[in-house]
Each structure stands twice: as C-alpha cells, then as structure tokens.
ZADO-1210 file (C-alpha; in nm, 4 decimals, padded with zeros to 6 digits):
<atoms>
<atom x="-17.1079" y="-10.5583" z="03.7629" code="UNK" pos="1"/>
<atom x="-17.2472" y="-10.7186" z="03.4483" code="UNK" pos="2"/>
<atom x="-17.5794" y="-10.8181" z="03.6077" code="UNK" pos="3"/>
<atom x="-17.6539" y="-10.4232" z="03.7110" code="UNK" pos="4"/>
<atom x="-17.9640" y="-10.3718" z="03.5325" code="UNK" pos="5"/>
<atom x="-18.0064" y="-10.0200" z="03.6001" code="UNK" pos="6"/>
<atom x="-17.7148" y="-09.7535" z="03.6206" code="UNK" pos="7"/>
<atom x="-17.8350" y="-09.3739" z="03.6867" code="UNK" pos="8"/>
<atom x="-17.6659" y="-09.0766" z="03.7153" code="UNK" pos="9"/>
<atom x="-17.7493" y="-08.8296" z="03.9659" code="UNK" pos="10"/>
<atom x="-17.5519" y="-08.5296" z="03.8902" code="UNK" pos="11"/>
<atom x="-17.2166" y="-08.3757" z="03.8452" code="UNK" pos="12"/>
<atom x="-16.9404" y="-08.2990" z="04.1226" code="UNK" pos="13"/>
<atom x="-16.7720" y="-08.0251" z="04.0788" code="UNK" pos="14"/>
<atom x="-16.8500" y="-07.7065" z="04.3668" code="UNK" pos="15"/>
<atom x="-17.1191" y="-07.4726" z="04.2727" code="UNK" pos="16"/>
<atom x="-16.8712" y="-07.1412" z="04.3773" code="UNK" pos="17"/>
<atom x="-16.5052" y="-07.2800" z="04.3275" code="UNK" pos="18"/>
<atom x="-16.6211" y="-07.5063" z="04.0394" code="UNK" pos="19"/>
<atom x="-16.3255" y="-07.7344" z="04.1451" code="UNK" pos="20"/>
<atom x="-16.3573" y="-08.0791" z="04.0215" code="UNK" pos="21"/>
<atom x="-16.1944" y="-08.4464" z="03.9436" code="UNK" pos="22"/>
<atom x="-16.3670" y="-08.6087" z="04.2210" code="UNK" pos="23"/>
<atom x="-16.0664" y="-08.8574" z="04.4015" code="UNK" pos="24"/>
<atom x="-16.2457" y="-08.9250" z="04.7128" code="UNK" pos="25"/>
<atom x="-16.6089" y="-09.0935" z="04.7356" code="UNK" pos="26"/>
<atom x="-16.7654" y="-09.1708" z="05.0370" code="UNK" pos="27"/>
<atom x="-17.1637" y="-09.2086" z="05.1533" code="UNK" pos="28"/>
<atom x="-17.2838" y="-09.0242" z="05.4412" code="UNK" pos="29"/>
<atom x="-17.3482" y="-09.2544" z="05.7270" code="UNK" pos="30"/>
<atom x="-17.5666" y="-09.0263" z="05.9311" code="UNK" pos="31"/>
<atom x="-17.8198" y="-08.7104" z="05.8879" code="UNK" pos="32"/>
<atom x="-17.6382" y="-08.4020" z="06.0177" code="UNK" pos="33"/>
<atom x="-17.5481" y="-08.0126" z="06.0066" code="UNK" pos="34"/>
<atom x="-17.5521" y="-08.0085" z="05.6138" code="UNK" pos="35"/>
<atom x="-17.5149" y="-08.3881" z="05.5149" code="UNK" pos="36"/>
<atom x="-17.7937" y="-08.5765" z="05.4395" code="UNK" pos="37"/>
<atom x="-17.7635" y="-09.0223" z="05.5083" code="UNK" pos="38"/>
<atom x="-17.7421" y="-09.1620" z="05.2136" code="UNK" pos="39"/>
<atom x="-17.5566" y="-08.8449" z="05.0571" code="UNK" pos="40"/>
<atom x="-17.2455" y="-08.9200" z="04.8035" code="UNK" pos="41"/>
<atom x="-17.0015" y="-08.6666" z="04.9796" code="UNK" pos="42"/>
<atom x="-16.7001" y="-08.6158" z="04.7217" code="UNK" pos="43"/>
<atom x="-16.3846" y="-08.4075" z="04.7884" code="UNK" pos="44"/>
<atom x="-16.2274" y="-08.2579" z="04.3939" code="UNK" pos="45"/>
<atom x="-15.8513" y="-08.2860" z="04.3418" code="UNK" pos="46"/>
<atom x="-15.8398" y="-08.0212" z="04.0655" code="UNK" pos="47"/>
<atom x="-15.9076" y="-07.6178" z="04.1567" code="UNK" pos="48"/>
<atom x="-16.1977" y="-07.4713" z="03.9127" code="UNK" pos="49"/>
<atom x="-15.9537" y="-07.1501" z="03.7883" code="UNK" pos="50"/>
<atom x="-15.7169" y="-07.3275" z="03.6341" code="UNK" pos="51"/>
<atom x="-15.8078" y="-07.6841" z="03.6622" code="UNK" pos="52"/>
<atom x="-15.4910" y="-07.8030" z="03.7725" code="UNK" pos="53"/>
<atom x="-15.4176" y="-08.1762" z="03.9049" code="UNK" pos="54"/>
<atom x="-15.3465" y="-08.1464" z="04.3062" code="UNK" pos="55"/>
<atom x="-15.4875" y="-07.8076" z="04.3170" code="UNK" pos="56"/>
<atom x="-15.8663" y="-07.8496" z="04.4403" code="UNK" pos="57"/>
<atom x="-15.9860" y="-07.7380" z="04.7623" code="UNK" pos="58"/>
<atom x="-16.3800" y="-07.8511" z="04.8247" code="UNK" pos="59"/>
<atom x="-16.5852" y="-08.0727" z="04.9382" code="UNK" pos="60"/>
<atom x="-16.9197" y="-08.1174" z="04.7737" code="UNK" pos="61"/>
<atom x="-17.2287" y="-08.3118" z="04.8912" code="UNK" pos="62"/>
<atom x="-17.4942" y="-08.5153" z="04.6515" code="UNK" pos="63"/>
<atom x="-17.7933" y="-08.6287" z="04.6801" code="UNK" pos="64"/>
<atom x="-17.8986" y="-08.9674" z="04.5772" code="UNK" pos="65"/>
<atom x="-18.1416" y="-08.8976" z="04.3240" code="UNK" pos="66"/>
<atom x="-18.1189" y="-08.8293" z="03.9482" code="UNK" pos="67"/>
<atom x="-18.0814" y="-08.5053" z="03.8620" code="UNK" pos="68"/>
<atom x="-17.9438" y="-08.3670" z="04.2298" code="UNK" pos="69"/>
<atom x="-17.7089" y="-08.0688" z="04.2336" code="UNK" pos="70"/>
<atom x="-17.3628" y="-08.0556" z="04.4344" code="UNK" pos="71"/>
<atom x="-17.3873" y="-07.8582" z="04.7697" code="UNK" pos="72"/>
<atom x="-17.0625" y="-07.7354" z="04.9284" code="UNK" pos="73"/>
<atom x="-16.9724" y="-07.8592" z="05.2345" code="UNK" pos="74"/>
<atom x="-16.5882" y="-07.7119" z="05.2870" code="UNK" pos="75"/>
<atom x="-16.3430" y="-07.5187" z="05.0763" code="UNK" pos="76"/>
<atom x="-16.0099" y="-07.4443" z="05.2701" code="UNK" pos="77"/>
<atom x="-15.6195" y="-07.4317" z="05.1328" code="UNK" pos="78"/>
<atom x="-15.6218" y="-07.6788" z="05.4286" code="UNK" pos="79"/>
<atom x="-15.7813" y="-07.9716" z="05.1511" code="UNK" pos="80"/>
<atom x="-15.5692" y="-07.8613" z="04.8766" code="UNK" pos="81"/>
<atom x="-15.5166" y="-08.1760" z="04.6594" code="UNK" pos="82"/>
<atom x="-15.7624" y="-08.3653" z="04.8489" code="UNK" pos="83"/>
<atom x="-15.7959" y="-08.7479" z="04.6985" code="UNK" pos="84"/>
<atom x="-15.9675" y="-08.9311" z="04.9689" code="UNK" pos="85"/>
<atom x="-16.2239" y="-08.9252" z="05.2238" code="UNK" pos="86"/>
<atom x="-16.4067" y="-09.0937" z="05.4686" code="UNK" pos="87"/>
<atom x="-16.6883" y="-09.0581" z="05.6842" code="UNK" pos="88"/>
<atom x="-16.6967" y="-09.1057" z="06.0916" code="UNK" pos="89"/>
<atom x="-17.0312" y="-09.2098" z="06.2547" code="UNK" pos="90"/>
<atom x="-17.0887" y="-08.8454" z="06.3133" code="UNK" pos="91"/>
<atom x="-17.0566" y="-08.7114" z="05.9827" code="UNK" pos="92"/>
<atom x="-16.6993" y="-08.6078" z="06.0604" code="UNK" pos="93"/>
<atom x="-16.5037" y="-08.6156" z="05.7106" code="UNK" pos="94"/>
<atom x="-16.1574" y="-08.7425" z="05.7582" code="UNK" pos="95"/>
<atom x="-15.9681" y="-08.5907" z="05.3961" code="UNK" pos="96"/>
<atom x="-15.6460" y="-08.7127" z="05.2559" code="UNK" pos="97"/>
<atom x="-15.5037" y="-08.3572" z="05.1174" code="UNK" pos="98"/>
<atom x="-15.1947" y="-08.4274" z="04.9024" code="UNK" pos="99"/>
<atom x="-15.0585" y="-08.1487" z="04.8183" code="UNK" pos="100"/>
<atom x="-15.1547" y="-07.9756" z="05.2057" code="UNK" pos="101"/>
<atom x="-14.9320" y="-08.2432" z="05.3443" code="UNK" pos="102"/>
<atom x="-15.2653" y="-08.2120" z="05.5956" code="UNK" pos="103"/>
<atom x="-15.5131" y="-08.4614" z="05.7295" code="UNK" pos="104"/>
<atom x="-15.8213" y="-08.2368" z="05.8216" code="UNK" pos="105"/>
<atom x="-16.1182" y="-08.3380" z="06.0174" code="UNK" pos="106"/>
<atom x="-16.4551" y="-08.1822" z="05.8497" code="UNK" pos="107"/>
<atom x="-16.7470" y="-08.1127" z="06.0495" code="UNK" pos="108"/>
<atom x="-17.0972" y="-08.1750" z="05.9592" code="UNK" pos="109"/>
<atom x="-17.1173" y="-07.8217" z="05.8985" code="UNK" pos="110"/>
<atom x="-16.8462" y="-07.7384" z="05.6859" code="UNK" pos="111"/>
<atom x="-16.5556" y="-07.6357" z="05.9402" code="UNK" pos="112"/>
<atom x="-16.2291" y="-07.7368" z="05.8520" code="UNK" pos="113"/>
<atom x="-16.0117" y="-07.8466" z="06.1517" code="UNK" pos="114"/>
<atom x="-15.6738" y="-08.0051" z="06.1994" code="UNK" pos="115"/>
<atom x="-15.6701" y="-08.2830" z="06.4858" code="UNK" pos="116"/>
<atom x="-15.3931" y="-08.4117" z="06.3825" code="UNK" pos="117"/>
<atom x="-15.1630" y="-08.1486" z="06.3446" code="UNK" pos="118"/>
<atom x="-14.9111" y="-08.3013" z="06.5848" code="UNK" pos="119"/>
<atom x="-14.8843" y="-08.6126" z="06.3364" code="UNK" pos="120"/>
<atom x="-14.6261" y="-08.6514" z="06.0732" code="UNK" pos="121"/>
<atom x="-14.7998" y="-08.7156" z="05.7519" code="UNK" pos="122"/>
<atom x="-14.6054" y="-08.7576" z="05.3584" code="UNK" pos="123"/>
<atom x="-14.8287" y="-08.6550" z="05.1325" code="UNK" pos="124"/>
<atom x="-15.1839" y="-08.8403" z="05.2270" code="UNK" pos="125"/>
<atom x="-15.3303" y="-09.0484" z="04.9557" code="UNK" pos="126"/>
<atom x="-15.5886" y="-09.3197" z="05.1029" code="UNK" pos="127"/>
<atom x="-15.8607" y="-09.3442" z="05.4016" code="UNK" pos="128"/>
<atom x="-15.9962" y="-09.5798" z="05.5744" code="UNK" pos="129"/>
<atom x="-16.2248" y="-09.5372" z="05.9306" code="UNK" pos="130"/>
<atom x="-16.2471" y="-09.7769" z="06.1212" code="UNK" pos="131"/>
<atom x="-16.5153" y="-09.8419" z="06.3851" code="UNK" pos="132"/>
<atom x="-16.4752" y="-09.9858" z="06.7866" code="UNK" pos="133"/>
<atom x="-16.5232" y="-10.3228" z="06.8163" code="UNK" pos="134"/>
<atom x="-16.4188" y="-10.6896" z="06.9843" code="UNK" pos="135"/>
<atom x="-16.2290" y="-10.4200" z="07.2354" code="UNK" pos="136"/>
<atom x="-16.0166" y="-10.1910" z="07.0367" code="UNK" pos="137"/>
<atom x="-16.0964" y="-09.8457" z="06.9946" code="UNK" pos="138"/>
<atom x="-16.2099" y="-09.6940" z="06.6489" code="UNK" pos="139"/>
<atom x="-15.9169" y="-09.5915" z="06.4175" code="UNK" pos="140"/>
<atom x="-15.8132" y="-09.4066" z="06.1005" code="UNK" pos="141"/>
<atom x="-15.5343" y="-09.5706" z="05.8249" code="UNK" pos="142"/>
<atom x="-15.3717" y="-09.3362" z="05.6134" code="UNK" pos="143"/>
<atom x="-15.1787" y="-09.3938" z="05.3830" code="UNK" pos="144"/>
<atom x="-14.8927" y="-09.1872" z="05.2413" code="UNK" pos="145"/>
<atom x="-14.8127" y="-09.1402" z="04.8674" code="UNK" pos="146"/>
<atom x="-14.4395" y="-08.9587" z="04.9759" code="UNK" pos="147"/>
<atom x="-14.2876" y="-09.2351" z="05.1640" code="UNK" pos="148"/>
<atom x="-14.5252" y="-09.5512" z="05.0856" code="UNK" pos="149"/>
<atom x="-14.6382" y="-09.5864" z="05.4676" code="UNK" pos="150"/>
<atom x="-14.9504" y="-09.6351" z="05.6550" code="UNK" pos="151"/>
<atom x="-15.0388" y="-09.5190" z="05.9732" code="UNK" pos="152"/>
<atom x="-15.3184" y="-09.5849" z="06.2103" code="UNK" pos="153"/>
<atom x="-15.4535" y="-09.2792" z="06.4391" code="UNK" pos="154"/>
<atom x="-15.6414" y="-09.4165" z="06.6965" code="UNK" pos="155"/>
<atom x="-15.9774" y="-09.1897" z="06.8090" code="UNK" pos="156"/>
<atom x="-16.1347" y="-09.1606" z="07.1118" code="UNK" pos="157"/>
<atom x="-16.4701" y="-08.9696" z="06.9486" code="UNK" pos="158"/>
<atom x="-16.2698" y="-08.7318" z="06.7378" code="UNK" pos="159"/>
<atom x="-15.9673" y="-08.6325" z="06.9030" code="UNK" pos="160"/>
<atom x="-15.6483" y="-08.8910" z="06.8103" code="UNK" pos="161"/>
<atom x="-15.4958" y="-09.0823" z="07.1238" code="UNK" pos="162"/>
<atom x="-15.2612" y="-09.2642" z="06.9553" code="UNK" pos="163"/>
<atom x="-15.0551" y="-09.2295" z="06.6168" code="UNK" pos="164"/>
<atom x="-14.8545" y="-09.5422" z="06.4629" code="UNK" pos="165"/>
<atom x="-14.6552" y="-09.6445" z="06.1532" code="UNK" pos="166"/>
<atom x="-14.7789" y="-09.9834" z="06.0991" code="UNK" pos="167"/>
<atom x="-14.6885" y="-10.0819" z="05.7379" code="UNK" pos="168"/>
<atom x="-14.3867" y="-09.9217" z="05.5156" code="UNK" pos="169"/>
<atom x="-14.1918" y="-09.9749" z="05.2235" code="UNK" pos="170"/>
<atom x="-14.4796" y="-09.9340" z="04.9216" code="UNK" pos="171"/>
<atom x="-14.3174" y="-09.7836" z="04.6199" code="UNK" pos="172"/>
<atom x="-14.4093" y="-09.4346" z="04.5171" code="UNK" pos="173"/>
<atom x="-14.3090" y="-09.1862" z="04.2558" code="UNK" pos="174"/>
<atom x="-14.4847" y="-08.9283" z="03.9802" code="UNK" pos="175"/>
<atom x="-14.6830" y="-08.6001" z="04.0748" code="UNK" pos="176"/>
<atom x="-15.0466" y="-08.5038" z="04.0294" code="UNK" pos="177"/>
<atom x="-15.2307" y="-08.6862" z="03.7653" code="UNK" pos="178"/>
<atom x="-14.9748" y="-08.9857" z="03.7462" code="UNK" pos="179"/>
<atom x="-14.9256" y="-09.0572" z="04.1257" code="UNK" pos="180"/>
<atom x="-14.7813" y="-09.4412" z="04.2159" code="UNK" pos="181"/>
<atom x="-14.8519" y="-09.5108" z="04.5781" code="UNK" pos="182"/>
<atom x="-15.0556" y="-09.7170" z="04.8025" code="UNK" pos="183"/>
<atom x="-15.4247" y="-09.6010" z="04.7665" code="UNK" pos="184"/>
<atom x="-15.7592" y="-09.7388" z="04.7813" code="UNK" pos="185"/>
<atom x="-15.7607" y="-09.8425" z="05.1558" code="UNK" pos="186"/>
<atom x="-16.0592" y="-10.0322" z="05.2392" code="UNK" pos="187"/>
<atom x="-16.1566" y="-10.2198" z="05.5821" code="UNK" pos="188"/>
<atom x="-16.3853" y="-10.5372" z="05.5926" code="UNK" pos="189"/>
<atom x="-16.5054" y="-10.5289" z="05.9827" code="UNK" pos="190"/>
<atom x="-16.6011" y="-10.9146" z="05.9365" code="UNK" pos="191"/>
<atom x="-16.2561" y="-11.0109" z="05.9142" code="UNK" pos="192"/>
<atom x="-16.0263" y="-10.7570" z="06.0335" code="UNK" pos="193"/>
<atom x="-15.8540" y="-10.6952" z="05.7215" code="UNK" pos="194"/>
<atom x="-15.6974" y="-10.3724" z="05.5528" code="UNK" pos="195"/>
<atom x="-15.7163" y="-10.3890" z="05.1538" code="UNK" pos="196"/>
<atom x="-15.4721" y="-10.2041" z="04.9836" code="UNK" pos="197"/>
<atom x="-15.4673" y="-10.1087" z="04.6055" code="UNK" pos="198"/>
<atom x="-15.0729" y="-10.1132" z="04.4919" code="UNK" pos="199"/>
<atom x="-15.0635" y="-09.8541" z="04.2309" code="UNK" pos="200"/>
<atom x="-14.6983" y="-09.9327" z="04.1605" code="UNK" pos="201"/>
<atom x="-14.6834" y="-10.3099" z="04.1004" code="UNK" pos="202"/>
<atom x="-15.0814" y="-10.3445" z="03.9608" code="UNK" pos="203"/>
<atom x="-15.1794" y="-10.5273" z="04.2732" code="UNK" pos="204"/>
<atom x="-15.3815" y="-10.5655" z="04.5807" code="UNK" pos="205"/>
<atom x="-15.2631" y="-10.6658" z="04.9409" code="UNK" pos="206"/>
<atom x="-15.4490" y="-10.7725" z="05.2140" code="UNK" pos="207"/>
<atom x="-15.3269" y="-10.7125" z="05.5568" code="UNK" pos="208"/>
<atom x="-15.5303" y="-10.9500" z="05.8140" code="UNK" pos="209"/>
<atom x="-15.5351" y="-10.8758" z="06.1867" code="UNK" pos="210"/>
<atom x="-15.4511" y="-10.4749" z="06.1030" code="UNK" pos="211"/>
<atom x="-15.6400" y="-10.4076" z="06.3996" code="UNK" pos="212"/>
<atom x="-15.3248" y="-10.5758" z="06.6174" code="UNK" pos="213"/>
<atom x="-15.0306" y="-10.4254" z="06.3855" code="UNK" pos="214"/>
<atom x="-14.7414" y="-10.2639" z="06.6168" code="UNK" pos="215"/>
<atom x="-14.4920" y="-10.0146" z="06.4868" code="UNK" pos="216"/>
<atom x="-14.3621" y="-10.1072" z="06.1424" code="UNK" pos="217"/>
<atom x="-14.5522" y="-10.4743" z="06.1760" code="UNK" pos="218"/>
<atom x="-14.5330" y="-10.5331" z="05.8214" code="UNK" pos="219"/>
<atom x="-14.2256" y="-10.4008" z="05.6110" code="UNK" pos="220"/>
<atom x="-14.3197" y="-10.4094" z="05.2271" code="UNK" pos="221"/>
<atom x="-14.0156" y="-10.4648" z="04.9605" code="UNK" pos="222"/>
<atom x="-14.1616" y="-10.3344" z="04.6554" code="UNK" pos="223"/>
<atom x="-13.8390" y="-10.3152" z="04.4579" code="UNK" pos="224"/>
<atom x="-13.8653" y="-09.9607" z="04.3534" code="UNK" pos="225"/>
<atom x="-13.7276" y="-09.9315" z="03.9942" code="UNK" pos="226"/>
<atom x="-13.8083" y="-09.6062" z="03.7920" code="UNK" pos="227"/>
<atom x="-14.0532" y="-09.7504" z="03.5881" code="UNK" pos="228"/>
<atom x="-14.4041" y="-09.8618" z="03.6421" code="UNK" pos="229"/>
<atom x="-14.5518" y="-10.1623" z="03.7022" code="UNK" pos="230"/>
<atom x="-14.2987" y="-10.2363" z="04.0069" code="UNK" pos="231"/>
<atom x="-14.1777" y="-10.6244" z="04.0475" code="UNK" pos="232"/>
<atom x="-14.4229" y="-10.8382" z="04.3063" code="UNK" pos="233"/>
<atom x="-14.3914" y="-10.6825" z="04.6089" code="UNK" pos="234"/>
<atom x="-14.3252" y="-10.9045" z="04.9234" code="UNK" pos="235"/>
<atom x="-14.3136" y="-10.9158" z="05.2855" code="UNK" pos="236"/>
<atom x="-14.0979" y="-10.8542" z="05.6122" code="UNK" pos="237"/>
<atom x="-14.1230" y="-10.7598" z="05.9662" code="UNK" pos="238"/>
<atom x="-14.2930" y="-10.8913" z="06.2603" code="UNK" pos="239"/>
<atom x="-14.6326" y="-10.9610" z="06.1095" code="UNK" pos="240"/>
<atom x="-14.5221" y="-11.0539" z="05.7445" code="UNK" pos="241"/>
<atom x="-14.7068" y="-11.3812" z="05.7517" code="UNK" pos="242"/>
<atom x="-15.0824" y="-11.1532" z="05.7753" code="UNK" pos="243"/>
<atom x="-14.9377" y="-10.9570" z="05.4333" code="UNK" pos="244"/>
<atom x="-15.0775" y="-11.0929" z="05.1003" code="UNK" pos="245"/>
<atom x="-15.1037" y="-11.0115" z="04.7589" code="UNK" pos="246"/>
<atom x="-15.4626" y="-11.1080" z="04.6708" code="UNK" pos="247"/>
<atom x="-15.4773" y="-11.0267" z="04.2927" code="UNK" pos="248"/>
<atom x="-15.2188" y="-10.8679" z="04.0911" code="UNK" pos="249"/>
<atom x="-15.1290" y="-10.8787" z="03.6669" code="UNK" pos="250"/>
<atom x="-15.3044" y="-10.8412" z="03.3111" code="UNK" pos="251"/>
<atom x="-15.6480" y="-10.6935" z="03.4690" code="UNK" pos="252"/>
<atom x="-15.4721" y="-10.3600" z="03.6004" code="UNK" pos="253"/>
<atom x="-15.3524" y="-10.0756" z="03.4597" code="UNK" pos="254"/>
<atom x="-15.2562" y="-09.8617" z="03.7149" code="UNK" pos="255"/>
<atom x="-15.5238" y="-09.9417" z="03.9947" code="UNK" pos="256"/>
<atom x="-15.6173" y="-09.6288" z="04.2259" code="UNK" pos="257"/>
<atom x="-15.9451" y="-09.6947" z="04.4078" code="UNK" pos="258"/>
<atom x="-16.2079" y="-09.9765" z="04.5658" code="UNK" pos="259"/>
<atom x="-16.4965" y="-10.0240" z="04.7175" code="UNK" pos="260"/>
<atom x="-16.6519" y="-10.3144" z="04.9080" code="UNK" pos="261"/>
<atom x="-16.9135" y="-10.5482" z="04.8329" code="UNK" pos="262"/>
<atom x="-17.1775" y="-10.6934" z="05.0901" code="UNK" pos="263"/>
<atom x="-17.0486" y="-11.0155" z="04.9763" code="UNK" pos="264"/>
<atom x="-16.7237" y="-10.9060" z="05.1015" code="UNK" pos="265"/>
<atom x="-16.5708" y="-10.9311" z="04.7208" code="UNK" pos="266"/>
<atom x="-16.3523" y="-10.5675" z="04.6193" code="UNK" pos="267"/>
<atom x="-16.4478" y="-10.3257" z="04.2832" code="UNK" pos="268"/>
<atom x="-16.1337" y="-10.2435" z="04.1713" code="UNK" pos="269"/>
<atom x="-16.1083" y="-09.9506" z="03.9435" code="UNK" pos="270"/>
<atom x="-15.7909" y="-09.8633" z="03.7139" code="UNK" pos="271"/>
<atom x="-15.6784" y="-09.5140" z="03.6740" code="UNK" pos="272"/>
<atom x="-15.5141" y="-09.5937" z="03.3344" code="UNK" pos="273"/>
<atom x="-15.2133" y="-09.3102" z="03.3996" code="UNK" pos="274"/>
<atom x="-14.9448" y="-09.5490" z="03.2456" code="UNK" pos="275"/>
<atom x="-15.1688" y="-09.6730" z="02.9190" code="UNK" pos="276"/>
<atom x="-15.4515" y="-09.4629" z="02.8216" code="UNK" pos="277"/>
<atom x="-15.5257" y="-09.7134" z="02.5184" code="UNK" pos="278"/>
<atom x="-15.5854" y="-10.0139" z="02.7268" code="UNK" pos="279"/>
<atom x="-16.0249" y="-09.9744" z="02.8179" code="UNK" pos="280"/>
<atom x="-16.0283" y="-09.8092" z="03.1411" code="UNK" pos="281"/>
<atom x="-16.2447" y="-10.1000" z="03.3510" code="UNK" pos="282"/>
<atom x="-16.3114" y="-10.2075" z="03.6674" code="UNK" pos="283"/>
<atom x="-16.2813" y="-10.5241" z="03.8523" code="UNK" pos="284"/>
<atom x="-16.4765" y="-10.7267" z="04.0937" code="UNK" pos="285"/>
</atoms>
C-alpha cells in the first residue's frame, strides 16, 4: 500500500432516491450488462437514508470508475435490508448478504430482486464469496453467518442452487449493527483452492485449503466464546481440521471486518475499529 503513488476518489455511495449509505459490501462488476457497466464498483449500504440507522439500508448502488462519477441505483427492496456483502456472478448476478432480512437475494443485472435460495436456512448473512467452475466442481457461493458463526456453500448450476451445505461452524459471534463479531471478509484464491476468512472475534485470519472438497461440518472451529472481544486463538476440529489455519492474528487488528485479494495472491486486511476507536483505523497487507 505504501508504494501507491496515486489514490483518487471517484465519488460517493450512498443511493441517489433512498440516500441510504455506509457502504459494507464492495465488489467490481465482472461483465457489461442490463445496468452494470465492467469495471463498475457495485456497493450495497447497510444504513437506510431516513434515519440512518446501522442494519437498516436497503440499496444497491453502481459507480463508475472515474473521478467524479455519480452512484446509480441498481436495487432497493426490504428483501436487502442490512445488506453488508456482495458479490458478483459472471453474469452480473449480485449475490447480497442482508443481515437484518435473514435473506440471501440474487440481483439481476437489471435491478430485480429475487430469492433463489429461499428454501435455505440462513442466520443472519454477513460475508460472500463466488466461486467459479473449475478442475471439475461446479461454481459455488460461501456464506457466512454472523448468528450462529457458520459457513455454508450453495452450489449453482447457472443461477439456480443444486446443492446447500454447512461446511465450517463454531466462529464466535455476538453484538448488533455497528459492533457485529462474526466471521466476515470471505475471500477465494482460485490458484490454490483456499477460503480466507477474517475472524472478527479473535483479530485473526483463517485459511481453509481444499474448501472446494469440504463435506458437512468438515471443519468445526472452537473459538472459545467469552463475552468480551478479542476471543482466545481459535482452533480446529472435525474431519478436515488439518486444511484450517490461522494465517495472521494479534497487535495489527482491531476488530478486522473486510479483505480483498492481491494479484500476488497476498490479502488487504482492513480493521473496523468497533472495539477501540483511538487505535488509527489501518489496513494490512
């Protein structure tokens, strides 16, 4: 991050009508379709504009890449209500992560809001991941789940779920909107089959290697839930417990919410600084 030369901003997030902001879930388009643009930042908003109350937002906004661009809706539905993450199938579908909907909707290119996976069990959705077909297993979607610390895999055929399993439980989670401890961040390197995790409860990050090949409940976490935050080390059990580990964890975090990966394959990990607003809010590579 320190050798970025050149850092520009190319506008604000919050939805032209609803005015809803707190952008949770980032995400760039992968295709050029119905309203989305490739190359577009698409952004869902946690917070509703009336009130601007944590958990409350409804809409997802689309930006260009250029300085000075203005946010375009693309959905607003009770359906995304506390949306926090999002992620992008080759088709411009949005998968959301809506919170406070207990819902995982399935956005269109054009703005409609539909419910796939309606038939699925979900705790309060906070983290996305797609994941596309390859070496002979179908795409998927991880979700994550900030009520009961699990993550489950939907597996697609195009956009219509075939398959729906628990494959990792046991993260700690507690608080409400604005101070939410849960497993978050999900983020998928192809190259090695792995599923990074951001541990908002214990200031860590797991990687779980071979995801692609996790059964039902391959991996059971022991994060030694205590009421306050950060949680002890967390550690590993179940069938696959040997393809869990903790990859960073300590001093750096305060409260670590998001990531994004690098071409190099190295992680930006960003701190949400809920637990210690004095400590600089930074984020690491």
């Amino acid at each position: 991050l320190s050798q970025l030369s050149v850092i520009t901003t190319i506008g604000a997030t919050p939805d032209p009508a609803e005015k809803g902001g707190n952008p949770y879930g980032l995400a760039i388009a992968p295709a050029t379709a119905g309203l989305i643009t490739k190359g577009d930042l698409i952004v869902c908003n946690f917070n509703d504009g009336a009130t601007n109350t944590q958990g409350a937002g409804t809409t997802i906004t689309g930006l260009r890449p250029t300085a000075g661009a203005k946010p375009y809706t693309i959905a607003n539905s009770a359906s995304l209500k506390g949306c926090n993450a999002l992620t992008l199938l080759p088709d411009d579908s949005i998968s959301a992560a809506a919170y406070s909907a207990n819902l995982n909707p399935l956005v269109t290119d054009s703005g409609t809001v539909n419910d796939p996976f309606a038939s699925h069990t979900f705790a309060a959705p906070w983290g996305e991941a797609y994941v596309a077909a390859a070496n002979g297993k179908p795409a998927a979607l991880y979700v994550s789940n900030a009520g009961d610390g699990s993550i489950a895999r939907i597996t697609l055929e195009g956009d219509a779920p075939s398959d729906f399993t628990e494959v990792i439980k046991g993260f700690c989670v507690s608080g409400a909107p604005g101070a939410i401890f849960a497993p978050a961040g999900l983020t998928y390197d192809a190259s090695i089959d792995t599923l990074y995790v951001v541990d908002t409860s214990s200031y860590s990050v797991v990687a779980f290697q071979g995801i692609s090949a996790f059964g039902t409940d391959a991996v059971v976490v022991d994060g030694q839930c205590t009421a306050t935050t950060p949680t002890p080390a967390v550690t590993f059990g179940g069938p696959s417990a040997a393809s869990a580990r903790v990859i960073a964890s300590g001093g750096q975090f305060n409260a670590p919410l998001s990531a994004a990966l690098l071409s190099d394959g190295d992680l930006l990990i960003a701190n949400a600084d809920i637990n210690n607003p004095a400590v600089p809010n930074l984020v690491f590579e």
